[in-house]
C-alpha positions in Angstrom: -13.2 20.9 -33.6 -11.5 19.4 -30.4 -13.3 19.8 -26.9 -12.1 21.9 -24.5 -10.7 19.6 -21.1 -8.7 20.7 -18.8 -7.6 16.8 -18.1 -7.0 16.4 -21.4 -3.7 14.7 -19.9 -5.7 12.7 -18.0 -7.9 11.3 -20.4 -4.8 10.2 -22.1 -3.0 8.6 -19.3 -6.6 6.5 -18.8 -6.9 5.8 -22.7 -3.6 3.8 -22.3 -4.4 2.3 -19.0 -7.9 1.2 -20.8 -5.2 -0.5 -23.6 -4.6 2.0 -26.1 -1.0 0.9 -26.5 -0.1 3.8 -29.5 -1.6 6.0 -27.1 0.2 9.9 -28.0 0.1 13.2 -26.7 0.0 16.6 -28.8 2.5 18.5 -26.7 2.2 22.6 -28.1 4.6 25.4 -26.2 5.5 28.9 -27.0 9.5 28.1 -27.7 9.3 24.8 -29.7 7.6 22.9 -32.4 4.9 20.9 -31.6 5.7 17.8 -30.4 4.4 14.0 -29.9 4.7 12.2 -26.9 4.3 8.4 -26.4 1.7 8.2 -23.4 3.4 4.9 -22.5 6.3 6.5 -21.2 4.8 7.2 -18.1 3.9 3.3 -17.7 7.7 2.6 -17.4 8.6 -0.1 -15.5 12.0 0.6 -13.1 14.0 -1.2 -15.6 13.1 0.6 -18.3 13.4 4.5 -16.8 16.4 6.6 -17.9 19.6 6.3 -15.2 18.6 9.6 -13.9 15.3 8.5 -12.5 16.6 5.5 -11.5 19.3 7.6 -9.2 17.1 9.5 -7.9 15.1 6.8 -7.2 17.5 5.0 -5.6 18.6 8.1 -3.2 14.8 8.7 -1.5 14.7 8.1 2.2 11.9 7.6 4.7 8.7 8.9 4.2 8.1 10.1 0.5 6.0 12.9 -1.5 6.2 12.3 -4.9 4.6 15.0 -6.6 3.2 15.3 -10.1 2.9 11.4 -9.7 1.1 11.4 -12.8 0.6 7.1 -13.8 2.6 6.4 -10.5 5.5 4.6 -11.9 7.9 6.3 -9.6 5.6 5.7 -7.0 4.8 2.2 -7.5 8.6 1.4 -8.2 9.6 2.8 -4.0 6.3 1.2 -3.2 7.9 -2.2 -4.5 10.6 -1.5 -1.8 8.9 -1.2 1.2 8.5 3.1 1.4 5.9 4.6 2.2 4.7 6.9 -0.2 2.6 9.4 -0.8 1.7 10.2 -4.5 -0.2 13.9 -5.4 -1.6 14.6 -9.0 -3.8 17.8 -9.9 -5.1 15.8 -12.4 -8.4 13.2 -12.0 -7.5 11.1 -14.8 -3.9 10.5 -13.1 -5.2 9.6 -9.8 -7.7 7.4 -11.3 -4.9 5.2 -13.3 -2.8 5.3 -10.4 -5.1 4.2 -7.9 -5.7 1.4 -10.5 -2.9 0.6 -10.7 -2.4 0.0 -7.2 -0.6 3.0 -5.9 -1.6 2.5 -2.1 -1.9 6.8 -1.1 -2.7 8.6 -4.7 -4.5 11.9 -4.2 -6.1 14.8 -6.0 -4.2 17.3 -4.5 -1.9 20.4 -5.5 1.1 20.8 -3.6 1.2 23.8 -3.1 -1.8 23.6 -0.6 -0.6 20.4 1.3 -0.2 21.0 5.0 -0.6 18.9 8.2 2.2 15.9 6.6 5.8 15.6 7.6 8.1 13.4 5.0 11.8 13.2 4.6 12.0 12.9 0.6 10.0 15.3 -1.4 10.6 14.0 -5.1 9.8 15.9 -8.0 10.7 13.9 -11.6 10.2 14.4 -15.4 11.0 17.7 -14.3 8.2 17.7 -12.0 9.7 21.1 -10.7 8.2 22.7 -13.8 4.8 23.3 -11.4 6.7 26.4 -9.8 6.2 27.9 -13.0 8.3 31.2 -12.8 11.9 32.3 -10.8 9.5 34.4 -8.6 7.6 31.5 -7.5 10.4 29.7 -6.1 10.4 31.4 -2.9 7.3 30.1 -2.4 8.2 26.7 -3.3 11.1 26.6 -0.7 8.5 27.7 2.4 5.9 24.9 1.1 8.8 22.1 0.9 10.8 23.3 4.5 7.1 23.1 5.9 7.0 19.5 4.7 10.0 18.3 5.3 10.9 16.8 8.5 14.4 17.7 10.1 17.1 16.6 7.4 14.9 15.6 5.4 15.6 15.8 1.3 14.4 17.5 -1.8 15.5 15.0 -5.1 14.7 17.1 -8.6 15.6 16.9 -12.1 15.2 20.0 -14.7 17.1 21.1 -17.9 19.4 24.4 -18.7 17.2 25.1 -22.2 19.6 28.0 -23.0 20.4 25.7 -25.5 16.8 26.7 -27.2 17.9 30.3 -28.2 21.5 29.0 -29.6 22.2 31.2 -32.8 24.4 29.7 -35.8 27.2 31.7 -34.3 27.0 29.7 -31.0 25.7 32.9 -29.4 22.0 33.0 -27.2 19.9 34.7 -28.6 17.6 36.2 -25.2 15.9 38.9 -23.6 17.6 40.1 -20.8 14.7 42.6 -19.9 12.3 40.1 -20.4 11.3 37.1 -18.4 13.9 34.4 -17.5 14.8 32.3 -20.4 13.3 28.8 -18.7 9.6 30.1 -18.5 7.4 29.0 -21.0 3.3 28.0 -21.6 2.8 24.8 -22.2 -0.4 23.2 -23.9 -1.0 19.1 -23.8 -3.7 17.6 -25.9 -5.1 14.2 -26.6 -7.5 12.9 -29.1 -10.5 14.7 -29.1 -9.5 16.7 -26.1 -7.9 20.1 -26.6 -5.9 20.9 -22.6 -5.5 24.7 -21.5 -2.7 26.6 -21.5 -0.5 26.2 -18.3 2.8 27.4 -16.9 6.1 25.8 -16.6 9.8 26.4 -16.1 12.9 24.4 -16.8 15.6 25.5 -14.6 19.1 26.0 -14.7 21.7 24.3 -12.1 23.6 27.8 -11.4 20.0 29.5 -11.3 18.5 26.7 -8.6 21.2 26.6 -6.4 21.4 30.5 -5.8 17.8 30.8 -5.0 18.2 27.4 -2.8 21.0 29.1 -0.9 18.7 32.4 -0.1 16.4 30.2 1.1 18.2 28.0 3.3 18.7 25.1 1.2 22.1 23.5 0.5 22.2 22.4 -3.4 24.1 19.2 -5.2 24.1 18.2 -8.7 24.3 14.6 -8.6 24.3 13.5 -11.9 24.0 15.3 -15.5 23.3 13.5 -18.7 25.1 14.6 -21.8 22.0 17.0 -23.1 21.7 19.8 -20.3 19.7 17.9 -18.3 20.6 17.0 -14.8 19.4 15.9 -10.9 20.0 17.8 -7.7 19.4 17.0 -4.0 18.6 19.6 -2.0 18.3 19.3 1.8 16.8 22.3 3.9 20.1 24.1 6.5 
């Protein structure tokens, strides 16, 4: 029987950090199979990151919060330029590999309880926006991140329509409109011996994120899609 950790993610990110190369991740949620994930994936160098991180990369300014560091590869690769950065994990085990890793700033902290910091990009990757966990939430989200952001400061974030999830044979989706919105889901990561807990997340879509950016005073831009639903935006508070 597998122990109960909440940092089972954690454990895993040291474990390949430690040099357990084939280092995997048992990734269980309640709308798809379960799934395996290469831990080494987030080790990956700038070179080796998909074009949309590198974009987004490549579009942060000033002062940056990336949040939901988790190994620091993002962080490490704007660190490498010359930005100061700030990198936030709510798991030990994360802030552990990155600080050995060299990440200069990596804290255990959640974002949501940040105050006191200014910064002028507020990155979110590997759709890092997933920790607002439900539409409702969102409003929240907008306060925390205009209360962070210094004056035209940015928001750079990357999420997935998953409408494409409920697809029928017919081409038809197959949801509940009385029920909760289509991109909220419970997400379980384990590793080895380690069973994690059950946590929320939400995948977004574009049409859905800019509305509720535009009721709370954020302009919205898609600036790149891939050819799979999944795309980046740039938000920057009005």
């Amino acid at each position: 029987m597998k122990k109960l950790d909440k940092d089972a993610y954690g454990k895993g990110l040291q474990a390949y950090q430690n040099g357990l190369r084939n280092a995997r991740f048992t990734v269980f949620s309640d709308l798809a199979e379960t799934e395996k994930w290469d831990v080494a994936t987030f080790f990956r160098s700038f070179e080796q990151m998909p074009e949309i991180e590198k974009i987004a990369l490549n579009g942060c300014q000033g002062r940056v919060l990336d949040a939901g560091a988790g190994a620091g590869s993002h962080a490490l690769a704007l660190q490498g330029r010359g930005c100061d950065v700030v990198a936030i994990d709510i798991s030990e085990g994360a802030v552990d590999v990155m600080q050995r890793r060299g990440v200069k700033d990596a804290r255990l902290q959640d974002f949501f309880s940040l105050s006191g910091e200014k910064f002028d990009t507020l990155l979110f990757l590997m759709n890092g926006v997933g920790i607002v966990q439900s539409l409702d939430n969102f409003v929240h989200f907008f306060q925390q991140a205009r209360a962070l952001l210094n004056a035209g400061g940015r928001l750079i974030l990357d999420s997935s329509d998953i409408l494409y999830m409920y697809e029928q044979e017919d081409g038809s989706a197959l949801i509940n409109l009385n029920g909760n919105y289509y991109g909220e889901m419970c997400y379980r990561i384990d590793f080895g011996a380690w069973k994690g807990v059950d946590f929320g997340w939400i995948y977004i879509d574009f049409a859905t994120l800019s509305a509720l950016a535009k009721q709370n005073g954020f302009s919205c831009e898609k600036i790149f899609e891939d050819n799979h639903y999944h795309y980046l935006a740039e938000l920057i508070a009005e």
